[in-house]
C-alpha positions in Angstrom: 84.2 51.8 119.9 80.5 52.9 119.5 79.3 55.9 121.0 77.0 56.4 124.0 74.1 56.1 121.5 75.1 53.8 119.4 73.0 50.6 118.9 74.1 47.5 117.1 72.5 44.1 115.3 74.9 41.6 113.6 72.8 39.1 111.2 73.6 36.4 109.0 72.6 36.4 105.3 72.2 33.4 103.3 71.0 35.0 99.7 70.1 37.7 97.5 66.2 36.7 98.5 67.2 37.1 102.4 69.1 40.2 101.8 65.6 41.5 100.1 64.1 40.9 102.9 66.3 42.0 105.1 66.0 45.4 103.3 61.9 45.4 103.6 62.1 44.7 107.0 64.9 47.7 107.8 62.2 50.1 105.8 59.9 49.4 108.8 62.4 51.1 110.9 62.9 54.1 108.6 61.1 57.2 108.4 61.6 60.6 106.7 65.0 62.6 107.4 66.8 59.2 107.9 70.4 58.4 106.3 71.1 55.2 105.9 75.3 54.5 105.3 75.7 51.5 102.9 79.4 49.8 103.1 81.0 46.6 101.9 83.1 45.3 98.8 81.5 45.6 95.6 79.4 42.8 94.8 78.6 42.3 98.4 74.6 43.3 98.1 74.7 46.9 99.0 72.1 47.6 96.0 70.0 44.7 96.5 69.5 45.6 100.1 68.3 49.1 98.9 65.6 47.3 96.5 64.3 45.4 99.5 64.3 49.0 101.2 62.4 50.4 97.8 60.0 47.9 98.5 59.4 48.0 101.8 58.9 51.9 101.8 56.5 51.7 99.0 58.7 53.2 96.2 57.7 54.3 92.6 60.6 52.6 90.1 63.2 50.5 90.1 66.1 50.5 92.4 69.3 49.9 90.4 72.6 51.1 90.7 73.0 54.9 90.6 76.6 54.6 89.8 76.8 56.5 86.7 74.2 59.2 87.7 75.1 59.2 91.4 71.4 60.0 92.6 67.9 58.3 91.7 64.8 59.7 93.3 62.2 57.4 93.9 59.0 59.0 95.1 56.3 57.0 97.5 53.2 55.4 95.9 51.5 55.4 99.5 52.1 58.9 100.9 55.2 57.9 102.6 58.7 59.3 102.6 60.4 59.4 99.2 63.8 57.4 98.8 66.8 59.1 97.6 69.5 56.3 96.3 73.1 57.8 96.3 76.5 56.2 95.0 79.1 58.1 96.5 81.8 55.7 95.1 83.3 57.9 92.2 83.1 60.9 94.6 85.9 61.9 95.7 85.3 65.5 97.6 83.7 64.2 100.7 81.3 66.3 101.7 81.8 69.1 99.2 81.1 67.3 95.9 77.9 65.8 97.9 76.6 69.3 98.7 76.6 69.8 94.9 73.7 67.0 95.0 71.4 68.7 97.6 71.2 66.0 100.4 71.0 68.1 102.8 67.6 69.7 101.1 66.2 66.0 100.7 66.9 64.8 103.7 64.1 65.9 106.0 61.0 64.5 103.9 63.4 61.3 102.8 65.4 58.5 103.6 68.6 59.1 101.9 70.6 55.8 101.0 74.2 56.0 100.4 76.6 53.6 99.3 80.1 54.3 99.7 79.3 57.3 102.1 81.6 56.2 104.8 84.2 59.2 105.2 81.6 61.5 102.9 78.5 62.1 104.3 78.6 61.6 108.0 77.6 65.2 108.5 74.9 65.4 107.0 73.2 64.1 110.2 74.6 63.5 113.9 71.9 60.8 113.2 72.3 57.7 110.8 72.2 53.9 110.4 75.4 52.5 109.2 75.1 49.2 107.7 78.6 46.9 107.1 78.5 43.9 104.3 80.6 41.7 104.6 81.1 38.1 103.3 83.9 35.6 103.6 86.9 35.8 100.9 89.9 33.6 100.5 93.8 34.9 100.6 92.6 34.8 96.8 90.3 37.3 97.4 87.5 35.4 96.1 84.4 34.5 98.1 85.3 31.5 99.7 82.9 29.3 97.9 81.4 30.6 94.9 78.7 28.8 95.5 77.8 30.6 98.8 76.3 33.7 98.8 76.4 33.9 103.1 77.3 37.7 104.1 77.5 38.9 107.6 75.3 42.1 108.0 76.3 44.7 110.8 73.8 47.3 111.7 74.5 50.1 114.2 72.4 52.9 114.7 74.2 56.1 115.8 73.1 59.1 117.5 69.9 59.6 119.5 67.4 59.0 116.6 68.5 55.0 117.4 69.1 55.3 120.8 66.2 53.3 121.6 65.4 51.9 118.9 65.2 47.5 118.9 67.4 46.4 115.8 66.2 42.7 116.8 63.3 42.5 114.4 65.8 42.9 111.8 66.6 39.4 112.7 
C-alpha cells in the first residue's frame, strides 16, 4: 500500500526507442539530490531507461552498464546536476557496502540512479522515485513473444519531494 505521499503512473512501453524516451522525459522531472530506484528482471530495460535519463539531463559519456564497476559518474555538459549510475546487483551488504561508495556525499548536487537498489538504498533519502519494469513472460520464463519488446512501466514517487508532483507527462 503506498504511503500518504506516495504518487503513482503506470505506462505502457512498446520498445527500446520508447523506453528512451521515456527516460528523457522522466529527466524533466529530476533535479539535484534525487534517487531514482531502478527494478525489474534483467534484460527488462533498466539501463536503457537510464541512457534516455543521461540524455535528457544533459550528460557527458555514455551510459552503460556499471555492473562490473558499480558506479559511473557522468558530469553535466549544461550546468545541470551530474548523474551518478549505480548497480547495486552484486551488492550484497545493503546499505553498508553502499556507504563504501559515497552516495550519501553525491546525492545533494546529483541524481543518483540505482539499479537493483530495492532493499539497499532506501535510506539514503525519505525521498525517491521508484520505478518497476516489468514485461510479460511465459510459465517458460521467456518473454511471451520474443518478438515483443512491450514492458509495463510503474512509477511511484515516495515521500514529500513527489507529493505533488504530476507523473502524467510521463505518459
Amino acid at each position: 500500500m503506498n504511503a500518504p505521499h506516495d504518487t503513482t503512473a503506470q505506462l505502457t512501453v512498446k520498445s527500446a526507442d520508447d523506453m528512451r524516451e521515456l527516460g528523457r522525459r522522466l529527466a524533466g522531472l529530476l533535479r539535484p539530490g534525487d534517487l531514482v530506484l531502478l527494478s525489474g528482471e534483467l534484460g527488462a530495460g533498466k539501463t536503457t531507461l537510464t541512457r534516455g535519463l543521461g540524455e535528457g539531463l544533459g550528460v557527458r559519456g555514455a551510459v552503460t552498464s556499471p555492473t562490473f564497476v558499480i558506479a559511473r559518474v557522468h558530469p553535466s555538459l549544461r550546468g545541470g546536476p551530474a548523474l551518478v549510475h549505480v548497480d547495486a546487483y552484486r551488492l550484497s551488504g545493503g546499505l553498508d557496502e553502499m556507504e563504501d561508495l559515497d552516495l550519501d556525499v553525491s546525492l545533494p548536487e546529483s541524481v543518483i540512479v540505482v539499479e537493483w537498489g530495492d532493499g539497499k538504498v532506501e535510506d539514503l533519502s525519505d525521498d525517491r522515485l521508484r520505478v518497476v519494469i516489468e514485461r510479460a513472460v511465459g510459465a517458460d520464463g521467456l518473454a511471451v513473444d520474443e518478438a515483443d519488446d512491450v514492458r509495463t512501466v510503474t512509477v511511484t514517487g515516495v515521500g514529500a519531494r513527489w507529493a505533488d508532483t504530476d507523473l502524467a507527462p510521463l505518459g
